[in-house]
C-alpha positions in Angstrom: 52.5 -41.0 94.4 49.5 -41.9 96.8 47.8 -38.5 98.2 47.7 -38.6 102.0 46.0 -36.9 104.2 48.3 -33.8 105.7 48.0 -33.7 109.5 48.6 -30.2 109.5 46.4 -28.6 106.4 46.3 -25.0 107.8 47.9 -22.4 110.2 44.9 -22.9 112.0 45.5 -27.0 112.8 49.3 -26.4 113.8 47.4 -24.0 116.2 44.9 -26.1 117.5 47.9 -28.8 118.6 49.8 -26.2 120.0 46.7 -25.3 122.3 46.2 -28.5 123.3 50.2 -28.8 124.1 49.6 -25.6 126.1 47.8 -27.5 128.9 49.9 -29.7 129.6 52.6 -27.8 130.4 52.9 -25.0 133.8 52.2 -21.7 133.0 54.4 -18.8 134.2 54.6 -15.0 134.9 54.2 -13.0 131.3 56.9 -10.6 130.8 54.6 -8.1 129.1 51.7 -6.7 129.8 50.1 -7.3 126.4 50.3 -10.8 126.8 47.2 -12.2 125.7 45.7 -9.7 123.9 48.5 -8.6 121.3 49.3 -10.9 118.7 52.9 -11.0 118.5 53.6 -13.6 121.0 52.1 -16.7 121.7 53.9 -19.1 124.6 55.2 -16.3 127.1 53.2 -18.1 129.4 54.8 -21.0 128.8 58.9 -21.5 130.1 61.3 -21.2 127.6 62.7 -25.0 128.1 58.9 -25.7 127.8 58.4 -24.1 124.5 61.2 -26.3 123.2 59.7 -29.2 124.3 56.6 -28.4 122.9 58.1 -27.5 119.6 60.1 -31.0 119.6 56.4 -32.9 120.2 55.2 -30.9 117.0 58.1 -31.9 114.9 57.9 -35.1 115.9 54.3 -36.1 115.2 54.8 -34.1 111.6 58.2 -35.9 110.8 58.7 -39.0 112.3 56.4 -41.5 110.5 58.3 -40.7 107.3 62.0 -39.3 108.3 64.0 -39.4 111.0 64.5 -35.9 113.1 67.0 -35.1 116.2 66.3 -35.4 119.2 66.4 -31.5 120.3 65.1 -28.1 118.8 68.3 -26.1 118.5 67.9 -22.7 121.8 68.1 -19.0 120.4 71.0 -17.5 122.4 67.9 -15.1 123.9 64.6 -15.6 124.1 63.7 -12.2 124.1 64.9 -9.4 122.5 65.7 -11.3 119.4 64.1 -9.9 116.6 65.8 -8.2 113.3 62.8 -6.5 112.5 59.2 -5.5 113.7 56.4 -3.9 111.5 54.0 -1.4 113.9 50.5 -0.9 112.4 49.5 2.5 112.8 45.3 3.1 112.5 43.0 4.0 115.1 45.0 6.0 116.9 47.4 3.4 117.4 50.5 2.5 117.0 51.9 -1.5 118.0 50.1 -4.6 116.8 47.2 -6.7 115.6 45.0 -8.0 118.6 45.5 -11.9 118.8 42.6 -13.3 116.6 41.3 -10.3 115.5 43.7 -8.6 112.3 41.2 -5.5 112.6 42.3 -4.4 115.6 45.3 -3.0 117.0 46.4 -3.1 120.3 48.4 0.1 121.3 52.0 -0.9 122.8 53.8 0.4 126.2 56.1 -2.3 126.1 57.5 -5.6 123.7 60.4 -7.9 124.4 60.8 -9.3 120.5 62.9 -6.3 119.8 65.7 -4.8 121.9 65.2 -2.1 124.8 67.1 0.3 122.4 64.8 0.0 119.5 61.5 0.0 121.3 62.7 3.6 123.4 63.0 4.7 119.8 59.0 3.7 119.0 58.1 5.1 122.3 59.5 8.6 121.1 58.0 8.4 117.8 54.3 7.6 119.3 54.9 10.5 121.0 56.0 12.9 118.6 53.2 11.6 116.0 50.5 12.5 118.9 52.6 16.0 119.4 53.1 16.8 115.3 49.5 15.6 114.5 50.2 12.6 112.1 47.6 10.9 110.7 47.6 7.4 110.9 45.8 5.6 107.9 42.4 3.1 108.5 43.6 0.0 106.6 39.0 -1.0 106.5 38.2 2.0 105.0 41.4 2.6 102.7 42.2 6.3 103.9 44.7 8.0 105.7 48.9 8.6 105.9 50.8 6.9 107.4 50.6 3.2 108.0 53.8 1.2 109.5 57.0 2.5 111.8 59.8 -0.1 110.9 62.4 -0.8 113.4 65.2 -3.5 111.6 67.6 -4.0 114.0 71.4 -5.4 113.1 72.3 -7.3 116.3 75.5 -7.6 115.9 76.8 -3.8 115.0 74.1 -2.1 116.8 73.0 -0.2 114.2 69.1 0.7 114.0 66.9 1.7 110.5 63.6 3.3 111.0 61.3 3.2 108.6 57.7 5.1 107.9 55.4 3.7 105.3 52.7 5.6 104.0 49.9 6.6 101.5 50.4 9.8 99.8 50.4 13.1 102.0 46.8 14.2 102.3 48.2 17.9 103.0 51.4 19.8 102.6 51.3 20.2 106.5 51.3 16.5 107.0 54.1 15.8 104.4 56.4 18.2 106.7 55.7 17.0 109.6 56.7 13.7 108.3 59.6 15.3 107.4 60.2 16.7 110.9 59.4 13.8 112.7 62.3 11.9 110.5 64.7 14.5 110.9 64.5 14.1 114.8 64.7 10.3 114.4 67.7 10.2 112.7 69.6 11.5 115.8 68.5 8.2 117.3 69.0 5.7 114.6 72.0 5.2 111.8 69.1 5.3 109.1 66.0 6.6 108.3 63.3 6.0 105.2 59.8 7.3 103.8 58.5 4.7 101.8 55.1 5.7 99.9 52.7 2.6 99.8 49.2 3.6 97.8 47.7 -0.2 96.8 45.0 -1.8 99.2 47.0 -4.4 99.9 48.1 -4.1 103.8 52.1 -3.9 103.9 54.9 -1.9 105.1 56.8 -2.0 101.6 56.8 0.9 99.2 58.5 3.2 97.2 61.5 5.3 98.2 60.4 8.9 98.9 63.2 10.4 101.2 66.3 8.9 103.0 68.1 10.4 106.1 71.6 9.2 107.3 73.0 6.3 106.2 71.1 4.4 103.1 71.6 0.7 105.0 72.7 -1.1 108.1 75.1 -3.3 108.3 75.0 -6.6 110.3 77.5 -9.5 110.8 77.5 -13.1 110.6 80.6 -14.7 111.8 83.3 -13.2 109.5 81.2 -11.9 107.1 79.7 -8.0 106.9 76.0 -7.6 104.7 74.2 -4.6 103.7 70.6 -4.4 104.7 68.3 -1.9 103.0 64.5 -1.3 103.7 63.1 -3.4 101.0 65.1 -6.7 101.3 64.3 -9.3 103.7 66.1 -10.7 106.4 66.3 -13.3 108.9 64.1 -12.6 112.0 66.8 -13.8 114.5 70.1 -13.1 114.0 71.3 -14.2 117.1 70.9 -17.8 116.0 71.0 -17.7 112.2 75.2 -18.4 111.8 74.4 -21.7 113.7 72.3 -22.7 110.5 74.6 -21.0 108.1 77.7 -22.9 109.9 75.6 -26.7 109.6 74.8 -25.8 105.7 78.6 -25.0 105.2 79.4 -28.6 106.5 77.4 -30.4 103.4 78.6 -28.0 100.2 81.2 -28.4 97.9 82.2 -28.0 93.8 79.6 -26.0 92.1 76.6 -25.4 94.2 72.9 -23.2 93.7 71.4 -21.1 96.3 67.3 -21.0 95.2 65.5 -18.0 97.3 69.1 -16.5 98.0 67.9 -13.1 99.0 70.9 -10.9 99.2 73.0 -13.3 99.3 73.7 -14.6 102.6 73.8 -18.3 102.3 75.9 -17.8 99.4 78.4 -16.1 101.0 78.5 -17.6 103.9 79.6 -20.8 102.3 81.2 -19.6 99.5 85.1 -20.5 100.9 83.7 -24.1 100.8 83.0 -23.8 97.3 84.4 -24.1 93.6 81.5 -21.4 92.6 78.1 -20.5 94.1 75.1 -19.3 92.0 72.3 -17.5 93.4 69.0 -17.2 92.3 66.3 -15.0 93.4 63.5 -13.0 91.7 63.8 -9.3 93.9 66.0 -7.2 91.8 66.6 -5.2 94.5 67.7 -7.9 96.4 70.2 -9.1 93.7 71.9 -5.8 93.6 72.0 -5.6 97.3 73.9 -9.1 97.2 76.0 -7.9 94.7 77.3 -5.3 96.9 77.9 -7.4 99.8 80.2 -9.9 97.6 81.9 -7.3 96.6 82.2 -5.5 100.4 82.9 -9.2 101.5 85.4 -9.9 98.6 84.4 -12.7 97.5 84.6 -13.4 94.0 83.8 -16.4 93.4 79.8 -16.1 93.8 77.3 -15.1 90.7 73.8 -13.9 91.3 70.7 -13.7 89.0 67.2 -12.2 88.8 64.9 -14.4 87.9 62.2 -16.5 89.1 63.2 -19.5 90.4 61.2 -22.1 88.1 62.2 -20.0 85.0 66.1 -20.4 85.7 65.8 -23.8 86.8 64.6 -24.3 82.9 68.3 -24.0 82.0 70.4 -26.8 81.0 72.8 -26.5 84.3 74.4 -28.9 86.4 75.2 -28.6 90.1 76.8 -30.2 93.1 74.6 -29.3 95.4 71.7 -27.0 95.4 70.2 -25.3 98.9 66.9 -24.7 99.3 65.6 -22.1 101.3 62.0 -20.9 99.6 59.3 -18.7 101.3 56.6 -20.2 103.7 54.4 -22.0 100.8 57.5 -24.4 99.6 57.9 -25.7 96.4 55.7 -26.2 93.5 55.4 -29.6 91.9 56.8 -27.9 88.9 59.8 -26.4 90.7 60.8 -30.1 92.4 60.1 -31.6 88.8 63.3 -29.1 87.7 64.9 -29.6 90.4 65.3 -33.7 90.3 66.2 -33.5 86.2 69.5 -31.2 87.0 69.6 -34.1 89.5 72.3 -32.5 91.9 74.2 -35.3 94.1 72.5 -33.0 97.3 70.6 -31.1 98.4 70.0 -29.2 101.2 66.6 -27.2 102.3 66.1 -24.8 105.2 62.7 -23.9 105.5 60.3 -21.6 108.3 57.9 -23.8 107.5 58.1 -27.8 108.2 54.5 -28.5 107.5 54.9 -27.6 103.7 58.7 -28.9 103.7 57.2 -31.9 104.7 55.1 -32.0 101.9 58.0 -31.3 99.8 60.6 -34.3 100.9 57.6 -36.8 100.2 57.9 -35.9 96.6 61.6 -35.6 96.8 61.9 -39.3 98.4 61.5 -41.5 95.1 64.8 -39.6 94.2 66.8 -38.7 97.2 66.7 -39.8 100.7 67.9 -38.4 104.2 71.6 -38.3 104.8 71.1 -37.0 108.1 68.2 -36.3 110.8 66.1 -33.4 110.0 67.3 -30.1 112.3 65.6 -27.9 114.1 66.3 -24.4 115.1 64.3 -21.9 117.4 64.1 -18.6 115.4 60.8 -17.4 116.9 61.0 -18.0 120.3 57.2 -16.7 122.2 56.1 -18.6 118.7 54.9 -21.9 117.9 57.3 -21.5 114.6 60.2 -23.2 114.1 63.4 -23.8 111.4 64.3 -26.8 110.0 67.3 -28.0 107.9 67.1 -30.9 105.7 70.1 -32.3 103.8 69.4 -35.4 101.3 71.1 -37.3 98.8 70.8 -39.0 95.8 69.6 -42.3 96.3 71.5 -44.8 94.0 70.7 -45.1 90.3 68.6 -48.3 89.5 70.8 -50.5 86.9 68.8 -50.4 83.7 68.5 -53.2 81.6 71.0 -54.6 79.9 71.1 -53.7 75.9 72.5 -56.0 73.2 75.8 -55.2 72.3 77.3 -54.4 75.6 79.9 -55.2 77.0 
């Protein structure tokens, strides 16, 4: 296949188009007053009908010289107050979020409107009470300090709130109690609370278990189904909007289908009464077990999961129906499409939060398969210039070989 150019080769170029969007369109009131500065929203300036319309233009000037897209981005059910999850940085005396264009700074938060009024009363207590208790935060320049993310996850749905404090190792004894203290007075305010000890230099909120109080998970729903969420497994940001997507993936699987990147297992699920037998794949053993558990708290029997890597299982000589697609923001590797097109399922379908490199992935799909429907598109981040999109494709039909002597 030809190399073309990619109109959208970075974050940064997606960014420069949504800038230039930006102008065009009328600005309005902010809802917060870090608008501008913080870096966790980007079009609250802009009305929410707006951002769709902006998001549509994007979608269309990545997609539509190569596959056909509908004519609308899909509305979260709330533009604010949305998200499952939100990672605080704590350094420099601060606790809230990186400054827009600037990842060493942190801008210290009175207010945000990603996360519900509920959690975010629960942040404004424990900025407090670290102040009060004398927690110390940790300086992710120089590599020194305690603690270095409050967690909120949020299940929408059940109401049910985790807190979570990552940090380096205690400095003190002192400090390591009033850790302790501080999550003792949290968990009158939340179903669940963790201590999760993170000592690389690598800057995120995962770690390793130290101490749990309350509940070990939260539970959220989507439509009739219940799953178990634990620190350490991902989730979808927006919940509020997510069984729209899961209800459109249901509508093209049947027989014996694989779920690639199934996380705990709620694609799998979801779909499973639609099913002769779902397999899900994903390399987070922790993430596998959590699935597991919510098959089995769901009662569904007729899903299997494994731990593995994805292009290491799709080695296997398998066959499958259909096989969904739903990979982390870089996509697909050549190798991992390669696998995918010799177990040559008769469909496939791929949800991704990233078009630009799903894009990149249907072009080396196409000599195979071929749309079967317009691309989706779903607003999970609203206040974002990110969007969701679903893709479902089908085998295009086998060419006729040649003819050999002898048949018939």
């Amino acid at each position: 296949m030809s190399r073309e150019k990619s109109k959208f080769p970075s974050t940064r170029s997606v960014r420069r188009f949504f800038d230039g969007l930006k102008g065009e369109y009328p600005k309005v009131d902010p809802v917060c007053s870090h608008f501008g500065r913080c870096g966790g929203c980007y079009m609250q300036d802009i009305s929410y009908e707006d951002q769709l319309r902006m998001k549509l233009l994007f979608l269309k000037e990545l997609f539509e010289d190569r596959f056909e897209l509908e004519g609308i981005v899909i509305p979260s059910p709330q533009s604010l107050y949305y998200r499952h999850r939100m990672d605080f940085v704590c350094a420099f005396g601060r606790i809230g979020l990186r400054r827009r264009g600037n990842y060493a700074e942190v801008v210290d938060l009175s207010e945000c409107h990603l996360i519900s009024r509920r959690a975010f009363d629960l942040l404004r207590f424990v900025k407090v009470r670290v102040k009060e208790l004398g927690i110390k935060d940790y300086d992710f320049l120089e590599h020194q300090g305690f603690l270095r993310y409050v967690v909120l996850r949020e299940a929408k749905f059940t109401d049910e709130l985790m807190a979570i404090f990552t940090s380096a190792s205690p400095p003190d004894v002192r400090q390591r109690e009033n850790l302790i203290q501080l999550m003792k007075e949290t968990e009158g305010r939340s179903e669940s609370v963790y201590w999760l000890k993170h000592e690389g230099l690598s800057d995120h909120s995962y770690g390793d278990p130290i101490l749990n109080l309350g509940t070990s998970h939260i539970i959220e729903k989507v439509g009739p189904y219940r799953f178990t969420i634990k620190p350490d497994v991902f989730y979808q940001s927006n919940p509020l909007l997510i069984w729209k997507a899961y209800e459109d993936i249901k509508e093209w699987v049947y027989g014996k289908v694989l779920d690639l990147y199934c996380g705990i297992g709620t694609i799998s699920i979801y779909i499973s009464d639609a099913c002769d037998h779902v397999t899900g794949v994903e390399i987070s053993s922790s993430s596998v077990r959590t699935a597991e558990e919510n098959a089995a708290l769901n009662g569904v029997e007729n899903v299997r999961f494994h731990a593995s890597d994805v292009g290491e299982y799709l080695k296997r000589n398998v066959k499958f129906d259909v096989i969904i697609i739903d990979p982390p923001r870089p996509g697909l590797s050549r190798k991992i499409i390669k696998r995918i097109k010799r177990i040559g399922p008769d469909r496939i379908v791929y949800m991704s939060c990233n078009p630009v490199t799903q894009f990149e992935d249907l072009k080396r799909l196409c000599d195979e398969y071929e749309l079967e429907r317009p691309i989706r598109a779903y607003d999970m981040f609203p206040q974002t210039y990110h969007v969701e999109t679903l893709a479902v494709l089908k085998r295009r039909p086998r060419r006729k070989g040649r003819r050999r002597v002898g048949d018939g």
